[in-house]
N, C-alpha and C positions, 0 to 999 in steps of 0.2 A: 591659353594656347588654342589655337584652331582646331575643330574635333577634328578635320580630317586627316593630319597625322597620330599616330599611334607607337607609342611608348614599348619600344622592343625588350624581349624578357630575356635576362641574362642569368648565366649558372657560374658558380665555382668553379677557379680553372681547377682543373686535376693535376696529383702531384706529377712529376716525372714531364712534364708538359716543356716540348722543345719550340721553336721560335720557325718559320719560312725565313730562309736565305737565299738571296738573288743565285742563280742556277742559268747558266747557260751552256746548251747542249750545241758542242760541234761534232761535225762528221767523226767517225772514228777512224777511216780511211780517206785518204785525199789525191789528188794525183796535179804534177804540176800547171794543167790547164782548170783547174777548179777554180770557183772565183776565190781571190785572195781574203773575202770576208769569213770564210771558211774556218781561216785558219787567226782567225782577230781574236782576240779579247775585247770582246764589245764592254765598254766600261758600263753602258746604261744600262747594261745588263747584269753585270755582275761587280762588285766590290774590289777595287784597286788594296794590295797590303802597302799601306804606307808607314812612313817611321820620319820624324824627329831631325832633323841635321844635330842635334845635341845629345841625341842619343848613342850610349856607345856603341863601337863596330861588333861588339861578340852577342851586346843585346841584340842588335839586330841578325845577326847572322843564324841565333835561335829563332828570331821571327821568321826567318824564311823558311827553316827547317820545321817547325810548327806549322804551317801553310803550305809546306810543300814547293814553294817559289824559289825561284833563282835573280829575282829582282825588285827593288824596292822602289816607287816612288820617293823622292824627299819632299818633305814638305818645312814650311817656315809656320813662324807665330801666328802668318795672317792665312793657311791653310793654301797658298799658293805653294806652285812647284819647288822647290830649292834645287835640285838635281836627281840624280837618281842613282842607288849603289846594287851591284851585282854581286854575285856569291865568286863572280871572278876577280872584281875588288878588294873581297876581303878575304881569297884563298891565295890572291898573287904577290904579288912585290910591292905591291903598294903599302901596307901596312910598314914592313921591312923598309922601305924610303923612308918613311914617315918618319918610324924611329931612327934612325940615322941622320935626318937632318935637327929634329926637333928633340932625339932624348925623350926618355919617360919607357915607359914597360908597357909592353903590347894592350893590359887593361887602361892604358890613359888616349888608345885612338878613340876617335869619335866619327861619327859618321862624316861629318863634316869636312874631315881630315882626308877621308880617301873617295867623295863621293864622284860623280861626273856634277860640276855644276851647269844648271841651269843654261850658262851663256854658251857652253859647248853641246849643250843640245838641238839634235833635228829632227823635226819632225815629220813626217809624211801628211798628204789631207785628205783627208776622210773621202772626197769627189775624187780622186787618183787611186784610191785603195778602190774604190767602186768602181773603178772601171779596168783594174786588175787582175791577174792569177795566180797561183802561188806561187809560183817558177817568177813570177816579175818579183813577188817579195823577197824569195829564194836570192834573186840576184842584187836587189837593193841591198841585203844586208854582206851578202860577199862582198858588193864595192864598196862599203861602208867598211867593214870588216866588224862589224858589229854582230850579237849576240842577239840583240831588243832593237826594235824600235817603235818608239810611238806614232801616235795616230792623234793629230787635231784635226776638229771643226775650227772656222772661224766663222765669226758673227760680227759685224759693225766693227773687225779692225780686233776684237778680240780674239785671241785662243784659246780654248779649252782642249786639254786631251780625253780624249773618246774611247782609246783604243789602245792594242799594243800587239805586236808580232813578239813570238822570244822562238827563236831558230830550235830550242828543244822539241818547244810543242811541234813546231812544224814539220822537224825529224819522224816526231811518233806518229804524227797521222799520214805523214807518207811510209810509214812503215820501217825506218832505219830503226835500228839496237843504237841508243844513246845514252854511252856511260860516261860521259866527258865534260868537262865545261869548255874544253879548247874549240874554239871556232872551226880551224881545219878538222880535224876529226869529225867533228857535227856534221861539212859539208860534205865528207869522204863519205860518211856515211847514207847520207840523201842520194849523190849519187850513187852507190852501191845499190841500193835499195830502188831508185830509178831502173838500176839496169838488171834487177833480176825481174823489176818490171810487175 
């Protein structure tokens, strides 16, 4: 090997030795003219919780409670999207259908069973979120009447998702008390929170 590199001197890791995880820091206060990246989950930034469409609804619903999350990506075998399942998924009526049309006991749902698939998702594009404020995100998701919604780039005709709004986060950093999963309440609350200003 050529002298001019040199051979770096390494030690023992030490016990008790934890690991850097992707960290991304947003505002902790927001107001509806901030820009809407504010309030994003930048994916390059930090780690999406994903789960299984095979996996069951209760395992996952400990995955989000372990994480803290109110939503999961799905993903398939080949680690593309499959759909995506919310803690409103598998706290509402959808489980309870499921069983009623299909039989079996609440441990035999699968994510798969109650998830949003893939084909009824939409996306927002990452060039529109950038030229945004949260009060436009605020209002996407009221006409959507949605909780989440992602964020692609696309490249050469592909999508990738980048990002993702969930109407909680957006709550807290304008300042709303968000003890709910119901959409209305969430938005009652933004506005409230708006108008004490």
């Amino acid at each position: 090997m050529p002298t001019q590199f040199k051979a770096l001197q390494s030690a023992p890791l030490k016990t008790g030795s934890s690991f850097v995880r992707p960290v991304q820091n947003l505002p902790e206060r927001v107001k509806l003219g901030s820009p809407a990246t504010d309030v994003m989950t930048d994916l390059t930034k930090i780690s999406v919780v994903s789960v299984r469409a095979k996996t069951s609804m209760d395992r996952a619903n400990a995955k989000m409670i372990k994480y803290g999350v109110r939503m999961l990506l799905v993903l398939d075998d080949n680690e593309q999207i499959a759909g995506l399942i919310t803690a409103s998924d598998i706290l509402g009526e959808k489980p309870m259908r499921f069983l009623q049309n299909m039989g079996g006991t609440h441990a035999d749902i699968m994510v798969r069973d109650i998830m949003t698939t893939q084909r009824e998702l939409e996306v927002l594009n990452i060039q529109d979120v950038k030229g945004a404020t949260v009060g436009d995100i605020v209002a996407s998701l009221k006409q959507a009447n949605r909780q989440h919604s992602l964020v692609a780039s696309e490249v050469d005709g592909r999508q990738s998702v980048c990002g993702l709004f969930s109407i909680t986060q957006i709550a807290r950093q304008l300042g709303a008390q968000v003890q709910s999963f119901e959409l209305a309440r969430t938005l009652d609350e933004i506005e409230a929170a708006i108008a004490r200003g």
